[in-house]
Steps between C-alpha positions, in 0.01 A plus 500: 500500500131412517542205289783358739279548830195313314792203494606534821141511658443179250748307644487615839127384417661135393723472774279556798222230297799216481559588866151452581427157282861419644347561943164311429686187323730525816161534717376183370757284531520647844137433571542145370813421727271635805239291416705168462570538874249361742543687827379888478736585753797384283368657192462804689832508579631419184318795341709703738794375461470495115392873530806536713794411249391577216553924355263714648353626149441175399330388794280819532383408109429057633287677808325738250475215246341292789259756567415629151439107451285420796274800397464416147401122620739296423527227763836438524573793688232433787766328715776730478251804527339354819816480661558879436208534730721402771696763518692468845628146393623624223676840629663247715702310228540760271634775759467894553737569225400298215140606577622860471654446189245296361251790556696747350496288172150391528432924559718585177326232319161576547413157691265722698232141598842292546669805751194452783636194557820601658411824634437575897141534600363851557545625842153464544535138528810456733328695735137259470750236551668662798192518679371152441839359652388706800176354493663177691241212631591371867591198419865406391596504118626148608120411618336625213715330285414141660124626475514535166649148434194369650135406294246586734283812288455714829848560533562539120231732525649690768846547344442572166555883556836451695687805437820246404591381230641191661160411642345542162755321340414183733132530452541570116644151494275304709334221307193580702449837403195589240506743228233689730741561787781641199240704313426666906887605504547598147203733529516688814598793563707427747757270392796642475670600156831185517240249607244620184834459298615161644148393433479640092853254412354196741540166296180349630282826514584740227347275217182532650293750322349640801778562694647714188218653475462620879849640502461699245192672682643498819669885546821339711627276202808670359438710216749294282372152655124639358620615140673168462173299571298697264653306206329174637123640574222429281349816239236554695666539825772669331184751385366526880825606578560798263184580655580520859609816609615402860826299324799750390485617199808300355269185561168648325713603222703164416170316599303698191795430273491185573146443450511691123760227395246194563259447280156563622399122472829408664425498880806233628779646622836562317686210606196241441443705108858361424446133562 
């Protein structure tokens, strides 16, 4: 009888490592489709909708695969992993019931990095977010909108903490604005959680280093927005950051494990290692 469960548990062992080489060849060619398209929005959606048809268990394994990837370096999972970051967009194509299911899978697989992505926020954070929507400027969303199209720096200046994300949106995507102005709203403290998120998948902003860097230190970023920037920090930020013991402690830990995977010479981060 002990000789027979030693088999079984070997090729229980064997299946679950084909299943696994099977997801991440599946994940690539994914990632490679995604990347062949130009607009983000349509490969955002098409990451959705992929997610959407295909089994749940095999789509909980691609996510994890993704993930897994992304914090092991590889760079052909930075796209698809950025766009997890956007988590609203992508609730919206896939829908409350394949996100359930998804979850479940991702729970009894062990996909614990992968299953932030798709989870609610913490009450904690619907409420901050409740209250900044009642924090309402006098003028008309309409108003602040067509201020934000504008390029004059006083009134860039003066909207870049709009509690909307609409506003933000428009001023995120003025050709005027500096990196100075985007630093000020990834930073403070009081810019609400969506807009930090909106900011961390932004096709213009999020490949600057400083702007990572700043939502990751800024307390409102989504706790699964920060611990999927980590992966593209330098070592010795990565170090600063085990070190800081105002950040949650899921942060300080992945931020130290990280850091003991780099070589100490190695200071670039994971994505610039690979090329």
């Amino acid at each position: 009888m002990e000789v027979k469960d030693k088999v079984v548990s070997r090729l229980e062992r064997l299946r679950h490592a084909f299943e696994e080489t099977r997801a991440l060849r599946m994940a690539e060619r994914l990632a490679r489709q995604l990347s062949s398209l130009s607009d983000p929005g349509f490969q955002l959606y098409s990451l959705g909708l992929r997610l959407r048809e295909m089994p749940s268990k095999e789509g909980a394994m691609i996510l994890g695969q993704i993930c897994r990837g992304r914090e092991k370096g590889n760079p052909l999972f930075e796209r698809a992993h950025l766009h997890l970051l956007a988590k609203e967009a992508l609730l919206e194509v896939l829908g409350e019931a394949k996100v359930a299911s998804l979850l479940q899978e991702l729970r009894f697989l062990g996909y614990e990095d992968a299953q932030r992505y798709l989870m609610k926020d913490p009450p904690s954070l619907q409420f901050e977010r409740k209250q900044e929507r009642e924090r309402r400027p006098k003028e008309s969303l309409g108003l602040r909108i067509s201020l934000a199209r504008r390029t004059t720096p006083r009134i860039i200046e003066r909207l870049i903490y709009d509690p909307d994300e609409k506003v933000i949106r428009t001023i995120l995507g003025n050709p005027r604005i500096t990196e100075v102005e985007v630093l000020k709203i990834a930073s403070a403290p009081r810019t609400p959680p969506s807009i930090l998120a909106t900011l961390a998948h932004h096709q213009r902003w999020i490949p600057r280093y400083k702007v990572k860097l700043a939502l990751v230190y800024n307390p409102n970023t989504p706790l699964r927005v920060t611990l999927g920037l980590l992966p593209l920090l330098m070592r010795q930020d990565l170090l600063e950051i085990a070190q800081c013991e105002t950040l949650p402690h899921a942060v300080i830990e992945k931020a130290s494990r990280l850091a003991k995977r780099r070589n100490r010479t190695d200071m670039l981060p994971l994505e610039e290692e690979v090329r």
